[in-house]
N, C-alpha and C positions, 0 to 999 in steps of 0.2 A: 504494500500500500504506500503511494506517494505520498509525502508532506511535508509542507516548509519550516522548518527550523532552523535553528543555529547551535555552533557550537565554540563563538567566540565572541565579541562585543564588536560594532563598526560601522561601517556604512550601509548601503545596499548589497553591496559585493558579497557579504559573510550569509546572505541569504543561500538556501541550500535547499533541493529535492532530496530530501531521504528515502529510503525505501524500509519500514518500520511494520510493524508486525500488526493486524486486524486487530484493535483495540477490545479485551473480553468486556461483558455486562456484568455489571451486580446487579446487587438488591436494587430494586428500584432506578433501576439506572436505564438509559435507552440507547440504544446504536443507532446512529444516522448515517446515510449515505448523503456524503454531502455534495450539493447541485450548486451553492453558489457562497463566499463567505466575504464580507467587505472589509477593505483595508483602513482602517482608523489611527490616528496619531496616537492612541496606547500602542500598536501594533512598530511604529518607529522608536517611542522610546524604549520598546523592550529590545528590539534589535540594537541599539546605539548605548545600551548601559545606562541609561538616565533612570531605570525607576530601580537599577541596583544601587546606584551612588547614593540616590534618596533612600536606600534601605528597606523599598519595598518587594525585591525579589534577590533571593540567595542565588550568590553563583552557583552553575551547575555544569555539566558536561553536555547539557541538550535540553535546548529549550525552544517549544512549539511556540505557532504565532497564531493568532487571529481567535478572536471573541464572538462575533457574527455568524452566524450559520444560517441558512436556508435548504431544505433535501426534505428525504424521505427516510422515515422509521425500519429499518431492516432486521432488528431486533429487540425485543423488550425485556428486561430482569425482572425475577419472582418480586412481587409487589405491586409493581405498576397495573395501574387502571385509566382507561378513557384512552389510552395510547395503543395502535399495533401497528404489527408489519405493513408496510403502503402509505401511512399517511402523510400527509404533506405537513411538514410541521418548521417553526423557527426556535431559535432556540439563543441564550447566551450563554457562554463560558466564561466567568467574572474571576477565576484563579490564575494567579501570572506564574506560581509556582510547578508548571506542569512541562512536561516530555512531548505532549500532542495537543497542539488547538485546533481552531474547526477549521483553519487553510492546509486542507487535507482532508483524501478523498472518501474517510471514514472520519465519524468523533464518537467519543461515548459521552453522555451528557445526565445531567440529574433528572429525571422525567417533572420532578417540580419547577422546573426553570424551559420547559418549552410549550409553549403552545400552536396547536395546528396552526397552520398559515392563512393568509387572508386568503380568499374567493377570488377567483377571475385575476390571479398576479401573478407573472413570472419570477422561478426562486432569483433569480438578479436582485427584481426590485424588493422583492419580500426580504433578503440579506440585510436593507441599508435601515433595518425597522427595529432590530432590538436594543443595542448599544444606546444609541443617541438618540431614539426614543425613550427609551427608560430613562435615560439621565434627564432628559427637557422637564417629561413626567415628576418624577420624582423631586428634581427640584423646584417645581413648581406646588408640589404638594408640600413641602418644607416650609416656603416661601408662605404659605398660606395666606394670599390675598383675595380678599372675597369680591364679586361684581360689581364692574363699576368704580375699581381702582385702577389706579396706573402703574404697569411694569416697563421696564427698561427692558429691552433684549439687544445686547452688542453681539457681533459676526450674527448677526439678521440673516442672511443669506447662506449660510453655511448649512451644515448638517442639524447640528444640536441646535442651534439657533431659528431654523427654519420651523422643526417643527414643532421647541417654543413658542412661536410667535401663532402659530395654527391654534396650538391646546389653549393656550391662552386668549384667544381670541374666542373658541368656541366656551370659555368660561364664563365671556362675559367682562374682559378684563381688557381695558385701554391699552396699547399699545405701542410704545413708543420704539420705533425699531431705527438701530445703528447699522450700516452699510454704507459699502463703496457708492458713488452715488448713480453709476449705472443700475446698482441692484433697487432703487426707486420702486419702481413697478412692478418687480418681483413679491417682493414683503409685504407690498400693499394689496396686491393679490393673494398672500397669506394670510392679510387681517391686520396689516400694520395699520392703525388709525393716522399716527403721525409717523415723522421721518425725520433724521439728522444725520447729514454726510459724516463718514468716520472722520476725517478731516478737519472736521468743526471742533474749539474748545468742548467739549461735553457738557457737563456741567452749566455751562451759561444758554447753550445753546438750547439742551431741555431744558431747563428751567425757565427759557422765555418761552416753551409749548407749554409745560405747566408749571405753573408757579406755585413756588415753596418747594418743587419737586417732586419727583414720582415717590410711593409706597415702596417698591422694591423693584431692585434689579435682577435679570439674568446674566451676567458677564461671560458669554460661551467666547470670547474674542481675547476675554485676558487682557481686558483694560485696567483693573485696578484700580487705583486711586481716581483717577478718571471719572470713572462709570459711578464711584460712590459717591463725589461730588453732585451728581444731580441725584441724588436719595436723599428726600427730606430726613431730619433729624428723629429719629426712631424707626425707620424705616428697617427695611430687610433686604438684604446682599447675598446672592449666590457666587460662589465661583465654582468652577466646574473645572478646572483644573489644579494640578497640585500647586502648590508656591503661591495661585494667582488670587488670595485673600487680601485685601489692603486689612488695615489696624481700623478696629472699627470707630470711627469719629463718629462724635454727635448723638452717642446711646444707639446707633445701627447693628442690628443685630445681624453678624457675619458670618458667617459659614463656609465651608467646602464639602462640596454634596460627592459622595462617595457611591459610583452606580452601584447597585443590588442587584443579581439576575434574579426573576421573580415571573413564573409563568403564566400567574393568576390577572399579574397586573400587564402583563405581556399580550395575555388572551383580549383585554380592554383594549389595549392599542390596534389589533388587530380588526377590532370588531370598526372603530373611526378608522382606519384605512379603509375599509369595503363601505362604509358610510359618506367617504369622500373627503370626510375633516380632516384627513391625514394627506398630504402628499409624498409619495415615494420617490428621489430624484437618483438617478445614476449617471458616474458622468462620466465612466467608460467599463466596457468589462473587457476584461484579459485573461487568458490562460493561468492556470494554477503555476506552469514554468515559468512564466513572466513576473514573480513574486519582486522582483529587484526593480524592475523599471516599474512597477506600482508603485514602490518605495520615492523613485527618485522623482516620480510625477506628483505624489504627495508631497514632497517638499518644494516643489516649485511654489504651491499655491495655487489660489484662483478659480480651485474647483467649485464647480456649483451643482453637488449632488456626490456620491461615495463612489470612489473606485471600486467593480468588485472582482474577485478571483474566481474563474469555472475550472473544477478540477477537468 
């Protein structure tokens, strides 16, 4: 069985086809034959050494890549219910410390952490659904701002931020979206109520859309201090990256939202993608070989939608 790993810290280059053994089931565990897995910037800092520096994964002699999964159930462990052989399912992998991720052409995954896949989606676009859906979710549920307030979303346009600005928009909840300033009419077809080129002072800039400032932020852009500057004084701050907290001024209540793979709340997302409130973007797929130049096309920048991997 193919899959991409490493077995040194670096660039793209240290990217690798292995050839690794059919991963067995436990208890409750499920086999997927995987049809599509998307490349995400956790997916570069575990190849480049960045989340072992920060001390969140021990070195090891082989370490699998990719969080994402999209395929079909090929086998189920003693326990499992609602799951079998055939079904179309998505699923995440939220452990960095593992030998196999889902970019490979098998995964074994928790049966609590996948749900069937949306209706009428190719696994491509169903791949770019669990990662950075769960995390917008999630932090948005943290964030806990009720209808009829206003959130900040910076990299508007992006993955996590994209479909931020949807959830939040079908909450009920103002919108104030940060983007490049071509991306305008993107976000505003998201649900962006208002708009601020990334460009602009921040801070001055929403706070002359609304004054005193917005209730809370989503920082999926890693502005920081920035982005807290237009959060009124008791306000609520998400970062979604590690490092990217500023010191909470003003009684802001600051956070860093740490995704959970969770398949119950996975199944919810699923059901707003075949509803339409979700949008799925891909912004190329590539072969499971081509695992390197996914890498190096994520670091360019500038995507608008997930690159994703077909074994």
């Amino acid at each position: 069985m193919r899959a991409v790993v490493i077995r040194a810290f670096g660039g793209p280059e240290v990217l690798e086809i292995a050839d690794l053994p059919v991963p067995s089931v436990g208890e409750g565990q499920v086999r997927i034959r995987v049809e599509a897995a998307t490349v995400n910037p956790v997916d570069a800092a575990t190849r480049s050494g960045a989340l072992t520096e920060a001390g969140l994964l021990p070195e090891r002699d082989l370490i699998g890549i990719g969080w994402d999964v999209a395929g079909t159930v090929e086998e189920t462990g003693p326990g499992v219910t609602g799951l079998a052989p055939g079904d179309r399912v998505v699923g995440l992998s939220d452990r960095l410390d593992v030998p196999l991720g889902t970019q490979a052409e098998q995964v074994v995954l928790d049966a609590d952490v996948v749900s069937r896949a949306p209706s009428g989606v190719s696994a491509v676009d169903a791949a770019t659904l669990p990662l950075n859906g769960l995390t917008a979710v999630q932090a948005l549920d943290r964030l806990g701002l009720a209808p009829g307030e206003t959130l900040l979303v910076t990299g508007a346009a992006g993955a996590v931020g994209g479909f931020a600005v949807q959830l939040a928009a079908a909450r009920g909840l103002r919108v104030v979206a940060v983007a490049g300033a071509a991306d305008e009419p993107l976000v505003r077809e998201l649900g962006a109520e208002l708009f601020v080129p990334r460009t602009a002072r921040l801070g001055e800039a929403v706070r002359a859309l609304v004054p005193g400032g917005v209730h809370g932020a989503l920082d999926a852009a890693v502005t920081g201090a920035a982005a807290l500057d237009a959060v009124r004084s008791r306000g609520s701050f998400a970062a979604v990256v590690a490092g990217g907290a500023p010191v909470p001024l003003r009684g802001t209540r600051v956070f860093t939202h740490w995704i959970t793979a969770d398949g119950a709340r996975l199944a919810d997302l699923v059901e707003l993608v075949e509803q339409g409130t979700l949008t799925l973007r891909v912004a190329e797929t590539l072969p499971l070989e081509q695992a390197a130049e996914a890498h190096r096309r994520l670091a360019k920048g500038g995507l608008r939608g997930r690159l994703v991997l077909v074994p």
